[in-house]
Every structure is written in C-alpha cells, then in structure tokens.
C-alpha positions, -999 to 999 in steps of 0.1 A, spaced: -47 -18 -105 -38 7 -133 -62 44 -128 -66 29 -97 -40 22 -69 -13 4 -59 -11 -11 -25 15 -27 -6 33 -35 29 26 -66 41 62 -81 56 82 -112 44 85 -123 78 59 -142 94 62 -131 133 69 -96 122 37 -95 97 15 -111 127 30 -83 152 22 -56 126 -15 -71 119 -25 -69 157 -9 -35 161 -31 -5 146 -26 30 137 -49 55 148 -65 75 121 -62 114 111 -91 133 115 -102 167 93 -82 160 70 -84 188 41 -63 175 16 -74 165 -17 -61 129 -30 -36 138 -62 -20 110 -88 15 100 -68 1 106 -30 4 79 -5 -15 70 23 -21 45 47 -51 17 32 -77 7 60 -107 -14 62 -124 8 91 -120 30 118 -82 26 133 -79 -5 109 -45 9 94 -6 -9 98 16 -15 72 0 -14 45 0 15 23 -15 24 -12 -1 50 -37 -31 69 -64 -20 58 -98 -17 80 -126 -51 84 -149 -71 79 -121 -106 94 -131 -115 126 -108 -144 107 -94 -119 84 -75 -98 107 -64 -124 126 -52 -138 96 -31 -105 90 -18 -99 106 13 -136 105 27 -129 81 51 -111 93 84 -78 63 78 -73 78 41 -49 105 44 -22 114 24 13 116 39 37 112 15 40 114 -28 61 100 -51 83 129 -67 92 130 -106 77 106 -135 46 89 -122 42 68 -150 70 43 -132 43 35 -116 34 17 -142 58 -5 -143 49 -22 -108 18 -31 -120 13 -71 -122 -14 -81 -144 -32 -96 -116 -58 -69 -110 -78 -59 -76 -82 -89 -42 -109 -113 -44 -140 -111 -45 -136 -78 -67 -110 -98 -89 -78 -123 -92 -52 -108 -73 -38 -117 -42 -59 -122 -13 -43 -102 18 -56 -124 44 -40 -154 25 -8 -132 25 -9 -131 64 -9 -168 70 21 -186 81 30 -201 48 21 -166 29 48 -156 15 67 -196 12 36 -218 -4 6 -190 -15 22 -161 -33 51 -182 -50 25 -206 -62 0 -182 -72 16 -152 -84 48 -158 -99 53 -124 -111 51 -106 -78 78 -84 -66 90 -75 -36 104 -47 -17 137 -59 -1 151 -26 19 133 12 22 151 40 24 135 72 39 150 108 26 144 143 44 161 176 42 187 166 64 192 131 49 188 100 44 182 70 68 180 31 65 145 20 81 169 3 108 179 41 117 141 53 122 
C-alpha cells in the first residue's frame, strides 16, 4: 500500500506455512524506537500474534502513521532497508490493503492448502514472490539454510 506498508512472509509451502502459523513469536516490550520510512518489523494481530510475516514502512508515509506505528507491544522495528527507499516502490502491486479494508489478498485465504496453487494465481496474477533470502552482518553473509 504505497505511504503505507508493505507486508510479506507467508511461505510457498503448505506444511511449512501451517507449522509457521501455529508457532508464535513473543513480543518486545518498551520499545523506544520511533518507526522511520525503510524500518521493518514483525506485523501482528495481538498480543504474541507474530511469525513470519513481516511489514516494511513505505516511503511518504504521513508522520501520523508512523507515529502510530509502534504503539503496540508486537510492532518493533528490527531491521531497515539501507540505500534508495523508493525501490520500494517498485514491489507495490496495484492491489491495495486485505479485505475488508480493500482488494488485496486475503492472508487467511493465503494459508489454505491450495493458497499459493488455486487462490493467488487465480486472483492476483501480478504477485511476486520471494524465492531465497539472504541475511548480511559484519562478518558476512549467510543463506537462510545457514541460520
């Protein structure tokens, strides 16, 4: 959703996407930093709600938003995207926010069996996807396999 978000990270892979789903990740508590353009955090629905999906603050996001962001206990930032933000840009589909707030994809729809085969295929044609990660510190550089 341009000057809004873009989230991601739910798994091609049916058994691994169900695992993932039932398999939550505690949230951070006093958290003091303030939400920027490029930061990423975990999305969540409630308290200890977050897995694998995650949500990186698009560029132009009014200062209301990013303000709001954050206020909730599983919104913290852990990561940003370095360099030009407005490649951001470029991942964004035309489909717009989840139902019922507007015509993108439903997650829930996404976690079903056929998700990824019949639903998004079907329904949004120009999805992408993320096919391999790569994670890079100050030491180096590792294959999500490594981790």
């Amino acid at each position: 959703m341009p000057n809004f978000l873009i989230q991601f990270g739910i798994g091609k892979d049916f058994k691994h996407r169900r695992d993932v789903s039932e398999t939550a990740i505690w949230d951070d508590y006093d958290n003091e930093i303030k939400f920027e353009p490029g930061f990423i955090s975990y999305a969540g629905s409630g308290p200890d709600s977050r897995t694998a999906e995650l949500f990186i603050v698009m560029p132009d996001t009014p200062q209301a938003q990013l303000e709001s962001f954050g206020q909730n206990d599983w919104e913290t930032p852990f990561g940003f995207v370095e360099g030009d933000l407005s490649v951001l840009s470029k991942i964004y589909s035309g489909y717009g926010d989840m139902p019922p707030w507007g015509k993108g994809p439903d997650s829930q729809l996404i976690y079903a069996e056929n998700g990824y085969t019949d639903y998004l295929p079907k329904n949004f044609p120009k999805l992408d996807s993320i096919s391999s990660c790569y994670v890079v510190d100050e030491v180096g550089l590792y294959t999500a396999e490594e981790l």
